[in-house]
Short mmCIF file of the C-alpha atoms (twelve columns), coordinates in Angstrom:
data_MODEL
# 
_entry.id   MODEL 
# 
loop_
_atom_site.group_PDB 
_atom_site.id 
_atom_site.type_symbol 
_atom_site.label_atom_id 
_atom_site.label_alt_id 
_atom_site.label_comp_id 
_atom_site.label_asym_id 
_atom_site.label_seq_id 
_atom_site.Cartn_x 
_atom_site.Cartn_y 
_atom_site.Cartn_z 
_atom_site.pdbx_PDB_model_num 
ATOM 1   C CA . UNK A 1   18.466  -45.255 -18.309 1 
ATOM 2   C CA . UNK A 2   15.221  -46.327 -19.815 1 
ATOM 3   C CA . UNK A 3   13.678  -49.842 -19.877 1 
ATOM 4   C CA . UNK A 4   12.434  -49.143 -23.729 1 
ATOM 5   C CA . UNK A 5   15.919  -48.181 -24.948 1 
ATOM 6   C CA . UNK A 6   16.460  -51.790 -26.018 1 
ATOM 7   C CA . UNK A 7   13.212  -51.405 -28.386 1 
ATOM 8   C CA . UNK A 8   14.509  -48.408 -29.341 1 
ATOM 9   C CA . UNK A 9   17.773  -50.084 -30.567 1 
ATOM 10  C CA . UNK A 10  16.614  -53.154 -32.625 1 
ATOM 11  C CA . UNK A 11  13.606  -50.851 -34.604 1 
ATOM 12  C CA . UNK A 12  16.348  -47.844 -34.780 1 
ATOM 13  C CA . UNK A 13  16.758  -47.022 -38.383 1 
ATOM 14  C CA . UNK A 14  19.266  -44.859 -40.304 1 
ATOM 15  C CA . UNK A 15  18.379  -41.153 -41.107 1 
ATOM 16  C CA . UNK A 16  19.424  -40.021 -44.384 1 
ATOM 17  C CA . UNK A 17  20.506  -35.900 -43.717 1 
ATOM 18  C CA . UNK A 18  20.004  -33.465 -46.532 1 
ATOM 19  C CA . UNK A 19  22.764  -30.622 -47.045 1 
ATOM 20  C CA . UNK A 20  20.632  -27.606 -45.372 1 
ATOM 21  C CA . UNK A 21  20.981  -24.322 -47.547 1 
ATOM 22  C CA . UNK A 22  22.918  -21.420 -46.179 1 
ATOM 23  C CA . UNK A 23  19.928  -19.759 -44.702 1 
ATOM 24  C CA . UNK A 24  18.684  -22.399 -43.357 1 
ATOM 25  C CA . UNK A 25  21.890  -23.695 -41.314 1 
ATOM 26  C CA . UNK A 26  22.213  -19.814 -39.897 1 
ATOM 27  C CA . UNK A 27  18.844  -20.105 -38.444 1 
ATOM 28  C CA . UNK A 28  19.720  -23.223 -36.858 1 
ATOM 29  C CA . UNK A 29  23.099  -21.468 -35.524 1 
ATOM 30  C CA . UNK A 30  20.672  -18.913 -33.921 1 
ATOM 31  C CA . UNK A 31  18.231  -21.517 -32.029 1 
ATOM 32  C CA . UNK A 32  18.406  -20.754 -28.580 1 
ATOM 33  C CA . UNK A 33  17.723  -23.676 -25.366 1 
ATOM 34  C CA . UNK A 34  13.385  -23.100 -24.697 1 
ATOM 35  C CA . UNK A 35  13.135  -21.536 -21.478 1 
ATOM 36  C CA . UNK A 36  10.639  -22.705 -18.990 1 
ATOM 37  C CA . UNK A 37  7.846   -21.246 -17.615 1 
ATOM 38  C CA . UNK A 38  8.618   -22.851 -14.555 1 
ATOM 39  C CA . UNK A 39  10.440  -20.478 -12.069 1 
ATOM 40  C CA . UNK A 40  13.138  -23.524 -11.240 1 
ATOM 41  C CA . UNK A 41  15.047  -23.176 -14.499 1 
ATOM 42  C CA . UNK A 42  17.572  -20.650 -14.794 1 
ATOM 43  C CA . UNK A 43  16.801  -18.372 -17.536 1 
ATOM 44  C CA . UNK A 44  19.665  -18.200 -19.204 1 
ATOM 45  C CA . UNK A 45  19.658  -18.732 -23.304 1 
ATOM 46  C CA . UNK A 46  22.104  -21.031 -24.327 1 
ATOM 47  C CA . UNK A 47  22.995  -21.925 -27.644 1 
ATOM 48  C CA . UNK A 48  22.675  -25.280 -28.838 1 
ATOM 49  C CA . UNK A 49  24.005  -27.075 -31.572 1 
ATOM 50  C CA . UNK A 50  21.258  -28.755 -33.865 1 
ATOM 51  C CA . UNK A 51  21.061  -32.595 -33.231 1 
ATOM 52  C CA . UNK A 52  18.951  -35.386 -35.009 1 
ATOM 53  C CA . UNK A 53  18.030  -37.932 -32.566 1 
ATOM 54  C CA . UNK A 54  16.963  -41.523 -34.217 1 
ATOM 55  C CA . UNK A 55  13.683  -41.350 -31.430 1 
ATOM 56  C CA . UNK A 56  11.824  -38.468 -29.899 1 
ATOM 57  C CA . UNK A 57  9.107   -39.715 -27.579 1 
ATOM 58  C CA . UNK A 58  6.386   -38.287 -24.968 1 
ATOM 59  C CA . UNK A 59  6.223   -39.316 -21.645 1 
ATOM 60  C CA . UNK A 60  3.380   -38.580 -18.965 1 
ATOM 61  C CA . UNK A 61  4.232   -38.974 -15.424 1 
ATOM 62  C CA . UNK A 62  1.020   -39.609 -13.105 1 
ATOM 63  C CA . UNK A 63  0.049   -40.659 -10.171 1 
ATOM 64  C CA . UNK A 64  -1.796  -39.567 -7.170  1 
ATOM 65  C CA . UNK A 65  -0.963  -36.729 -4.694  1 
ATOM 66  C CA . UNK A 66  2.268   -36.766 -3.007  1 
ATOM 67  C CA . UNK A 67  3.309   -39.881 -4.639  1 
ATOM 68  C CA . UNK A 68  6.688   -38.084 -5.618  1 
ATOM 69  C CA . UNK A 69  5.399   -37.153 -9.103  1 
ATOM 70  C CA . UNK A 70  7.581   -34.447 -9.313  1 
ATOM 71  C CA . UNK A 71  10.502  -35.643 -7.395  1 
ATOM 72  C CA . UNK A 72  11.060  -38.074 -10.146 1 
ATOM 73  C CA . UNK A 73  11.007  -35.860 -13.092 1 
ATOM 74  C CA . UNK A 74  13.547  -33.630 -11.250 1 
ATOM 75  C CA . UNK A 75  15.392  -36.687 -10.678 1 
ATOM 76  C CA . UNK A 76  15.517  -37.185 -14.831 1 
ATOM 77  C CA . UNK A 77  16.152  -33.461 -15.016 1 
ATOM 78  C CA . UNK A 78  18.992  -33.657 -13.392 1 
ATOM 79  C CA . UNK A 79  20.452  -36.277 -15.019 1 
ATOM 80  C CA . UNK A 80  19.613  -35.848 -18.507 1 
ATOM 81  C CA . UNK A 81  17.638  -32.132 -18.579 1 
ATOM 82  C CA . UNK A 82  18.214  -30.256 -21.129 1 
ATOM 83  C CA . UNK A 83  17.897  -26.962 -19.270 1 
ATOM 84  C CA . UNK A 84  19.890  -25.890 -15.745 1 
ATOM 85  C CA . UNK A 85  17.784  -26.277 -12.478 1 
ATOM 86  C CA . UNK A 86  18.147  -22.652 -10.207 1 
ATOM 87  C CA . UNK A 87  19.643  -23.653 -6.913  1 
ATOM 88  C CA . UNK A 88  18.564  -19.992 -5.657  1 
ATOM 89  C CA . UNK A 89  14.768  -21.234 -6.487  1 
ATOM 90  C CA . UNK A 90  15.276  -24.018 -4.538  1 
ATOM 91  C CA . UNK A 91  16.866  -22.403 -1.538  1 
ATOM 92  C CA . UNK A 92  13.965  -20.263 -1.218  1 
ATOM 93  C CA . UNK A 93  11.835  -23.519 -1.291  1 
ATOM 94  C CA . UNK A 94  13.392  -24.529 1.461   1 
ATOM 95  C CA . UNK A 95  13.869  -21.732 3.906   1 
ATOM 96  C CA . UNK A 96  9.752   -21.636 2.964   1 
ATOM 97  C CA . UNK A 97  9.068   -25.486 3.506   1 
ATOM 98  C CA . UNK A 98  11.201  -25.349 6.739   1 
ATOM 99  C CA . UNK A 99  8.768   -22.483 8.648   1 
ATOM 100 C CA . UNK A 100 5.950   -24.508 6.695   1 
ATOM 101 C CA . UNK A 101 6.643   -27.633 8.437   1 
ATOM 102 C CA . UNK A 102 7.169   -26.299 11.814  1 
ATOM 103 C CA . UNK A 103 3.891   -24.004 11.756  1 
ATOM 104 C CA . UNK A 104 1.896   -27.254 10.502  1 
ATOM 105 C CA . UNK A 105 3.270   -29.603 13.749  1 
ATOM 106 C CA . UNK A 106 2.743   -26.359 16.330  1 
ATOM 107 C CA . UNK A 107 -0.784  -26.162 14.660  1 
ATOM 108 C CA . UNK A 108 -1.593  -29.916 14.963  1 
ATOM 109 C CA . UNK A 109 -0.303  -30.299 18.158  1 
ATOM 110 C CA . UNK A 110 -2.502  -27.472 19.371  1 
ATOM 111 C CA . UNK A 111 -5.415  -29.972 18.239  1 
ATOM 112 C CA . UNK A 112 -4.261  -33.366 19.893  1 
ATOM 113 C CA . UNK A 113 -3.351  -30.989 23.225  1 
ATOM 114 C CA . UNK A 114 0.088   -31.775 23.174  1 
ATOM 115 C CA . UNK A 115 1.576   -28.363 25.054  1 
ATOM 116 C CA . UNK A 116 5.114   -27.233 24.834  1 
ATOM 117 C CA . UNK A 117 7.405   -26.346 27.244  1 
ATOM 118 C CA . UNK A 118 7.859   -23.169 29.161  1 
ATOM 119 C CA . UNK A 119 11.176  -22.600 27.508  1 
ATOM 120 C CA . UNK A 120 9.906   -22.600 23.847  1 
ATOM 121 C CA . UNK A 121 6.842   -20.663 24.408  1 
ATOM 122 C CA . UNK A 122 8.446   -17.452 23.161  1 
ATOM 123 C CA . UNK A 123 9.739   -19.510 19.918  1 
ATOM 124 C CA . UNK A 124 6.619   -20.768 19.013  1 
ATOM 125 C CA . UNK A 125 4.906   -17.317 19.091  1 
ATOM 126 C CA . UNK A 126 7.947   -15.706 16.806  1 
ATOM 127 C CA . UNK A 127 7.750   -18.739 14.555  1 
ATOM 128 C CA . UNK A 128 4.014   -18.413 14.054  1 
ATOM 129 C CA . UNK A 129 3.793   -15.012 13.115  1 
ATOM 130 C CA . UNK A 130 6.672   -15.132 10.538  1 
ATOM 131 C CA . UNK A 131 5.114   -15.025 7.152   1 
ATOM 132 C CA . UNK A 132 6.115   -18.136 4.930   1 
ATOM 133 C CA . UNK A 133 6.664   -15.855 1.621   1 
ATOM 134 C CA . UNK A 134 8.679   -13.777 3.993   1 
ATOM 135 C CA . UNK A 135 11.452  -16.966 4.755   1 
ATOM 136 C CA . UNK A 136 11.219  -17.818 1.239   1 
ATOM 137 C CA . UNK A 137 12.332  -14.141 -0.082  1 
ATOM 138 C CA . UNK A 138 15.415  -13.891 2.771   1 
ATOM 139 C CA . UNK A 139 18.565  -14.828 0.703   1 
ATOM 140 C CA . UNK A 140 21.339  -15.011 0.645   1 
ATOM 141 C CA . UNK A 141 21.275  -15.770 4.744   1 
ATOM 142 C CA . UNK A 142 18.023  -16.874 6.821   1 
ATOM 143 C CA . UNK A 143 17.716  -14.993 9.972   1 
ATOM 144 C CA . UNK A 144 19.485  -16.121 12.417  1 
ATOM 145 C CA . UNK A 145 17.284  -15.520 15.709  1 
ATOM 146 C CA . UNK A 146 14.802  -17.470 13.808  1 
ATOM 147 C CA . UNK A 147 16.873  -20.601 12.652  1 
ATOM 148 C CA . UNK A 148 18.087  -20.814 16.532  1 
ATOM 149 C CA . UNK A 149 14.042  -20.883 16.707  1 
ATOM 150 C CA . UNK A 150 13.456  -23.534 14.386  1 
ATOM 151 C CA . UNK A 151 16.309  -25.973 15.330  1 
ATOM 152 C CA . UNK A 152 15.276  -25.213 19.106  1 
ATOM 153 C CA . UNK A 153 12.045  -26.281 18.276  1 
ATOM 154 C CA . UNK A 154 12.646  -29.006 16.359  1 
ATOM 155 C CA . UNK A 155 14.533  -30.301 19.129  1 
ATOM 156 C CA . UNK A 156 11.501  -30.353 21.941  1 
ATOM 157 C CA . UNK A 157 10.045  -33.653 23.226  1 
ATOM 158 C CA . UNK A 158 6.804   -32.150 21.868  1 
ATOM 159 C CA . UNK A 159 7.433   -31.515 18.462  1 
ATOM 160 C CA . UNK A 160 9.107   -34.998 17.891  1 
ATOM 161 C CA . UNK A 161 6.117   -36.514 19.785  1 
ATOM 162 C CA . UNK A 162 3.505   -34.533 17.250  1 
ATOM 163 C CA . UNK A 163 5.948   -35.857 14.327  1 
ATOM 164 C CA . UNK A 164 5.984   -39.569 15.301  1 
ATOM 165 C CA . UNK A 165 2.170   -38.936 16.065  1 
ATOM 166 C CA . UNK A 166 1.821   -37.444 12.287  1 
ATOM 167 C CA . UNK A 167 4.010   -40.153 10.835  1 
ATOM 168 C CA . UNK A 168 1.091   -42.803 12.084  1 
ATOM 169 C CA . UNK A 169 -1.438  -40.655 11.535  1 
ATOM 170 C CA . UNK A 170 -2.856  -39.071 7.626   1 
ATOM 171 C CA . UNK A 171 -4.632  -36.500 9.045   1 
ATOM 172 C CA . UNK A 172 -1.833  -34.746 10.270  1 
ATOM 173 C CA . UNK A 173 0.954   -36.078 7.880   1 
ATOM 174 C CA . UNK A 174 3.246   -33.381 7.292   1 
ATOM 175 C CA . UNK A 175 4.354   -33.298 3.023   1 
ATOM 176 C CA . UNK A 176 7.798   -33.847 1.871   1 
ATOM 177 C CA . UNK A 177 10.845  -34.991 3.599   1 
ATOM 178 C CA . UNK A 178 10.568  -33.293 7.141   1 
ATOM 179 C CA . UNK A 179 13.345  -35.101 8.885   1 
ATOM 180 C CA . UNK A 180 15.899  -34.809 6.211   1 
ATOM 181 C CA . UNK A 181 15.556  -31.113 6.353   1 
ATOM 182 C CA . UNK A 182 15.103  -30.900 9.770   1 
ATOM 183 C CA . UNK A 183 18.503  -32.705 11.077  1 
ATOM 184 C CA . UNK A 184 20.296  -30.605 8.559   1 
ATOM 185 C CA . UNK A 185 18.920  -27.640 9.353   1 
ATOM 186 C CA . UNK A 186 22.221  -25.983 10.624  1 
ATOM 187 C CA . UNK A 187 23.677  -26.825 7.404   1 
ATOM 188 C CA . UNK A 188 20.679  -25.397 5.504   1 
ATOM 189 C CA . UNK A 189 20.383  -22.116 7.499   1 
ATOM 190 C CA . UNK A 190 24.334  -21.482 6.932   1 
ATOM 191 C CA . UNK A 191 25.197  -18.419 4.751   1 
ATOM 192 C CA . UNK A 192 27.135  -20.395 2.434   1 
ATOM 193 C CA . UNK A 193 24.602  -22.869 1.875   1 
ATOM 194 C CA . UNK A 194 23.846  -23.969 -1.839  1 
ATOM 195 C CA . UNK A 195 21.615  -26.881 -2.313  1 
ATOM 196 C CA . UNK A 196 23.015  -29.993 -3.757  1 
ATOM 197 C CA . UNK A 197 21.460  -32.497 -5.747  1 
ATOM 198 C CA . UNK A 198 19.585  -34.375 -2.626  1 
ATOM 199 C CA . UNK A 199 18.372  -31.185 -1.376  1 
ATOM 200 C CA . UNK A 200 16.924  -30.219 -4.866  1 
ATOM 201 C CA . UNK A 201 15.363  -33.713 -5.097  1 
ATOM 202 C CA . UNK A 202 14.396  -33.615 -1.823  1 
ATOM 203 C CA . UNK A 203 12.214  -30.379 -1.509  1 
ATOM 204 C CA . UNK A 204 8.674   -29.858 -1.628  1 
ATOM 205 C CA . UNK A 205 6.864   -28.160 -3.939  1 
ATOM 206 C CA . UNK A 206 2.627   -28.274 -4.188  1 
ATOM 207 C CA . UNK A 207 2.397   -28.166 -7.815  1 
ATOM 208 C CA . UNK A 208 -1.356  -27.689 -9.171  1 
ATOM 209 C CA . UNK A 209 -0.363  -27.226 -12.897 1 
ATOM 210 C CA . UNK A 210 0.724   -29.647 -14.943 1 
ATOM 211 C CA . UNK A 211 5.242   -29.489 -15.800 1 
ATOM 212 C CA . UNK A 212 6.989   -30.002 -19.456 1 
ATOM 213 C CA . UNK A 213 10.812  -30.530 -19.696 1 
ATOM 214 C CA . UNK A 214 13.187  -32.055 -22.303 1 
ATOM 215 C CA . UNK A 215 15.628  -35.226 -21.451 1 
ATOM 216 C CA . UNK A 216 18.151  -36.397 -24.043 1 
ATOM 217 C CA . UNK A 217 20.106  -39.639 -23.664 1 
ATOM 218 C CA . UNK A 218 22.522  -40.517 -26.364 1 
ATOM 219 C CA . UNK A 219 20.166  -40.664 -29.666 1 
ATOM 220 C CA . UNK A 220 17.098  -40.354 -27.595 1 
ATOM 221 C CA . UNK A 221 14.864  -37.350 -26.974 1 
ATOM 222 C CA . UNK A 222 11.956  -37.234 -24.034 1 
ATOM 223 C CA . UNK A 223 9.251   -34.930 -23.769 1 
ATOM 224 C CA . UNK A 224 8.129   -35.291 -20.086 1 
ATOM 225 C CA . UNK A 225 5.257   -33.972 -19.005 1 
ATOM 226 C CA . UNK A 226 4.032   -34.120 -14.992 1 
ATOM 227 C CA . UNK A 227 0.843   -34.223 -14.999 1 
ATOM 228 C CA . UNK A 228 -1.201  -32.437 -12.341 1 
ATOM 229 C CA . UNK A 229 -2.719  -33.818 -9.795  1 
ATOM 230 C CA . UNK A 230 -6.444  -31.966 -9.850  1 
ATOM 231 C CA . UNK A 231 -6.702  -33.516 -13.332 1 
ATOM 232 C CA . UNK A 232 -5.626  -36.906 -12.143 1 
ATOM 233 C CA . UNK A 233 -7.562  -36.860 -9.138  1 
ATOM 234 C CA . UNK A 234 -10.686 -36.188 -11.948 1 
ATOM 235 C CA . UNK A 235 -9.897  -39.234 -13.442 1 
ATOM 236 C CA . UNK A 236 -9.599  -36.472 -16.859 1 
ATOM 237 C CA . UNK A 237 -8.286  -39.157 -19.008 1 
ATOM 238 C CA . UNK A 238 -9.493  -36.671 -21.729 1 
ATOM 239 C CA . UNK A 239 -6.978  -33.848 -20.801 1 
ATOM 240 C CA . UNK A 240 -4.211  -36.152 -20.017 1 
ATOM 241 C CA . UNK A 241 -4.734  -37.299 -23.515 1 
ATOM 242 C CA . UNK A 242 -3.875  -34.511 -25.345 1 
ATOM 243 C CA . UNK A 243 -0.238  -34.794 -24.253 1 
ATOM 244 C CA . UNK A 244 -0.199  -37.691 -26.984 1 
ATOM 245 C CA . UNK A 245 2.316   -39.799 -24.583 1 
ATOM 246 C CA . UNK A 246 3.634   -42.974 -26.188 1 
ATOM 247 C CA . UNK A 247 4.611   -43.967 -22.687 1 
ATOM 248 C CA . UNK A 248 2.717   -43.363 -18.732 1 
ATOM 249 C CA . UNK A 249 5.209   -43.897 -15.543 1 
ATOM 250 C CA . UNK A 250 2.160   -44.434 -12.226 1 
ATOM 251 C CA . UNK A 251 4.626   -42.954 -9.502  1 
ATOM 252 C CA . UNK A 252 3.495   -44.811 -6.527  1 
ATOM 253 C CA . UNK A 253 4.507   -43.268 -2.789  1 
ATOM 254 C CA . UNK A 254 6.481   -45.212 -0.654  1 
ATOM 255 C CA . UNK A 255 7.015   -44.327 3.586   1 
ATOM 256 C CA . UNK A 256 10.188  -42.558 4.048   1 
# 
């Protein structure tokens, strides 16, 4: 999993245990998992059995905005988490980054004068005034005049001319994976839609606060901490320092 497990192996030294008194073992049997504050983590207590792990590290994930920061500790998460990611949170991410997306490439096209057709004139106005907090709260089943909207849309000339346009262009990049969503956006809108593990990894989520989770891996225990991007953007090598991290992965973003 990890490049230092190896250095974790050859200085890994043999922990002498101490019989725990009776009180003492029944307050371990009554530790709980440590919810979250972050909404994607199901909040459901689980108990867990006391463990002694031969290294417990902290790790601080930086890098600078959109770089995929996040995506890669929810990567770890779901691998090697400790806690349950909510694929309910995430659906509502999505239904929300879907009429995101499509409001962002109506709005830029607007401002390069790229004009749609007469057909999806209509669409455009209905997608424009629906409220993204309003997609994000429709579950268990997006509406279905407006997903015929978005997929309608998506499908225009002129939307996939703004997106190649924003693909070359910064100033009108649009954030996350637009296309993967996009061409399965009939199997996103469905009722029975649940998001798997590419979908989770795959949505996109503006995060301005920095994120904590726990990873095991055999003997080892991770503390990673995401840190946010305001503070890296700061250069605030003071703040990021009080996470104490023995180790720093600089995420770096690639085109997709």
């Amino acid at each position: 999993m990890f490049s230092f497990l190896s250095h974790f192996k050859k200085s890994k030294r043999l922990l002498t245990l101490h019989p725990a008194n009776n009180n003492q073992q029944q307050q371990q049997q009554q530790k709980k998992n440590v919810i979250s504050s972050s909404p994607a983590f199901v909040s459901i207590a689980q108990t867990q059995e006391p463990r002694d792990y031969d290294c417990t590290v902290n790790v601080l994930i930086v890098g600078l905005q959109e770089a995929g920061k996040t995506t890669l500790q929810r990567q770890l998460d779901l691998m090697y988490g400790t806690q349950v990611l909510d694929p309910k949170y995430f659906q509502r991410l999505i239904y929300g980054n879907t009429i995101a997306t499509l409001i962002r490439l109506i709005e830029n096209a607007e401002k390069v004068n790229i004009t749609f057709t007469e057909d999806n004139t209509e669409r455009v106005k209905r997608v424009l005034t629906t409220p993204i907090e309003l997609a994000r709260s429709r579950l268990p089943r997006f509406p279905l005049r407006l997903s015929y909207d978005c997929k309608c849309l998506w499908e225009d000339p002129d939307v996939q001319t703004m997106y190649n346009y924003a693909a070359a262009c910064p100033e009108f990049r649009t954030p996350g994976r637009t296309k993967y969503y996009m061409d399965n956006m009939f199997r996103v809108f469905s009722p029975e839609f649940t998001p798997n593990r590419l979908d989770i990894i795959s949505a996109y989520e503006q995060v301005d606060t920095h994120q904590q989770s726990t990873l095991t891996h055999r003997r080892l225990k991770m503390d990673l901490t995401c840190g946010a991007t305001k503070q890296i953007q700061k250069r605030d090598w003071v703040g990021l320092s009080l996470h104490s991290p023995h180790y720093i992965f600089y995420v770096v973003p690639l085109k997709e």
